[in-house]
Phi, psi and omega in degrees: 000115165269171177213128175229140170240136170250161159219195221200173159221143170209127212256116190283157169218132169308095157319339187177166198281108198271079183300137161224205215264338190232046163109156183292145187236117194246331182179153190212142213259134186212167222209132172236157203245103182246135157246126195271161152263119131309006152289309223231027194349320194278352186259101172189158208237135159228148200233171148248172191212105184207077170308130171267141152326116173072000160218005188277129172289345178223062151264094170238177197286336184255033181301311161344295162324307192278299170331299169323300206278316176324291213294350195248323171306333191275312175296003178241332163302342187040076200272155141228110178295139167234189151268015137304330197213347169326285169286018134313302185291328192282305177296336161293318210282315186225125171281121222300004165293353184227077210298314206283010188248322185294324166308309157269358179293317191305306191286296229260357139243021171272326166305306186265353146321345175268357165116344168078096157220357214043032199236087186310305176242138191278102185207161164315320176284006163253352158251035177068359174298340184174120187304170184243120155314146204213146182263123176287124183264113162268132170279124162330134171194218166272187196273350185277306171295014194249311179277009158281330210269300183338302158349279173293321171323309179304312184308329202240005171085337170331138187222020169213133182226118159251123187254143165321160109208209151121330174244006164259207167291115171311323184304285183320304193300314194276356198281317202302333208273269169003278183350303212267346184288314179300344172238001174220143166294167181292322184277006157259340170200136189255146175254120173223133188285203178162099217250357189029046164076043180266324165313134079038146169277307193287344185235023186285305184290349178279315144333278188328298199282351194229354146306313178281021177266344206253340185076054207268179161219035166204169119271171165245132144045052179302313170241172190299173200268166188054049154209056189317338178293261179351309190281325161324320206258350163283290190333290195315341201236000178294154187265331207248107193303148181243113149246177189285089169262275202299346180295355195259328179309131174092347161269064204259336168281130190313321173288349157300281189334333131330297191286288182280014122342272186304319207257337179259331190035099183248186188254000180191130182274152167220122206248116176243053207318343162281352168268285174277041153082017165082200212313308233274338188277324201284315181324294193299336185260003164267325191312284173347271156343293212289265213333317193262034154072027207242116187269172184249164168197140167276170175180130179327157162220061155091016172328140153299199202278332181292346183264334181281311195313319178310306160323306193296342196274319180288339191281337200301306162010305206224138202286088189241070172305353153325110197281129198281154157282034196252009163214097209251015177306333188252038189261024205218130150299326190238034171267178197293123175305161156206199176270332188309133179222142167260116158223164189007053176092009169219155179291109169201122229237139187262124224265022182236019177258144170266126166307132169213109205269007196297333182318343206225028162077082159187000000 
């Protein structure tokens, strides 16, 4: 088997304006990695590279470059890949300053070791057996498109709901919290926030405590990320269980990852694999996590359907009941058909759906 790679840019475009704490998202530039058999042309595996603006450590201006330079370099080594030697190659081969390249680069030969099937993992959710439970996501907005979004969730069967928040009125923010506390208990619908590092160190905990009438049943990233005291010392005393997201960016050796683990002690991690350098970074940090006892969840960070399949396949890996960040699939006039579905609150992929790559020239 030879293997050679190219890759492409494809500029996602937005059904509506996906508000977070660091701005509104109208379209977003993501990059795909097709690796070929030259034996076999019609056999070839894809990954994406889909850096976010302002929190990917490696959305830089030569990113194209590094891309560029990964493919020729990987065609001129004439690798023969296994799962043996795979994260061998992938660390050698791409530097952990650049996770969403090393990410796709991972996915996209674990795809065509399977045969250039899209089937990352051979597992029950990729042979239809079994859904991944999933949190219906409200997008930042005004508070009437924020309870519409809510709304539709409910409607849809959800029973985990996540709200943006952290850029409107605070005040707005606790009425939706309020809204939904008045027709549902904490035990019909679990509530979860996201605050993407918008508190303040001085005024997080006068949050944390006025969150916490709500029964909520996390934050994510109440103050910003590189101030592990603070945040240890909000963690201790918070009502409201706190995890860890933008805080995991950037870490890639394991005893850091030990080390801050152990030094914030949080009650839950959130694993973004094109943001921490793909599967293998995510593996060390459930290992890490199951042992000191700190739960987990994955979640998309906004990939068209070739970066969530991979996530969803890989989370399926592991008996994690906990409802996943994973649907963020119908969010593109122009994403990739795919088997994937959201129905009644899960994530699931139908193995009688066809991939139809034409969005993407392929």
């Amino acid at each position: 088997m030879g293997l050679k790679a190219k890759w492409f840019k494809h500029l996602l475009k937005f059904k509506f304006e996906a508000g977070t704490s660091r701005g509104v998202y109208t379209e977003k530039e993501t990059y795909y990695l097709k690796i070929e058999d030259t034996e076999n042309p019609e056999v070839f595996g894809l990954g994406e590279i889909a850096p976010l603006q302002g929190l990917s450590i490696d959305h830089v201006p030569n990113l194209e470059e590094v891309i560029h330079n990964t493919c020729v370099t990987f065609d001129s080594l004439d690798l023969e890949i296994f799962p043996w030697n795979l994260n061998i190659i992938l660390s050698q081969l791409i530097d952990d300053a650049y996770p969403s390249v090393k990410f796709g680069f991972e996915t996209a030969l674990l795809d065509v070791m399977n045969g250039g099937r899209r089937i990352i993992f051979e597992n029950d959710f990729s042979a239809g057996k079994r859904a991944i439970p999933i949190n219906g996501l409200i997008w930042m907005g005004s508070k009437g498109f924020m309870l519409q979004q809510v709304e539709e969730k409910l409607n849809g069967e959800f029973d985990t709901l996540k709200l943006k928040i952290g850029a409107i009125n605070f005040e707005d923010e606790l009425s939706i919290l309020a809204f939904i506390r008045e027709k549902f208990s904490a035990g019909q619908i679990s509530l979860r926030v996201d605050a993407n590092g918008a508190f303040s160190v001085a005024e997080a905990a006068l949050k944390l405590a006025r969150l916490g009438t709500y029964q909520l049943h996390s934050i994510e990233q109440p103050i910003k990320a590189g101030q592990p005291e603070a945040m240890a010392a909000l963690i201790e005393k918070s009502p409201v269980p706190v995890a860890l997201d933008e805080e995991l960016i950037g870490v890639s050796e394991y005893v850091h990852k030990m080390q801050l683990l152990k030094k914030i002690k949080p009650q839950y991690i959130i694993l973004k694999p094109t943001l921490l350098g793909g599967l293998q970074h995510c593996r060390e940090w459930i290992e890490i996590a199951t042992r000191l006892q700190i739960g987990w969840w994955v979640t998309s960070a906004l990939e068209s359907n070739i970066g969530l399949n991979a996530i969803a396949q890989f989370t399926a890996e592991y008996k994690n009941t906990l409802p996943q960040g994973l649907g963020t699939g119908a969010l593109y006039h122009n994403n990739v058909e795919s088997p994937l579905i959201v129905e009644n609150g899960n994530l699931r992929f139908d193995t009688t759906k066809a991939w139809d790559l034409n969005a993407i020239g392929l």
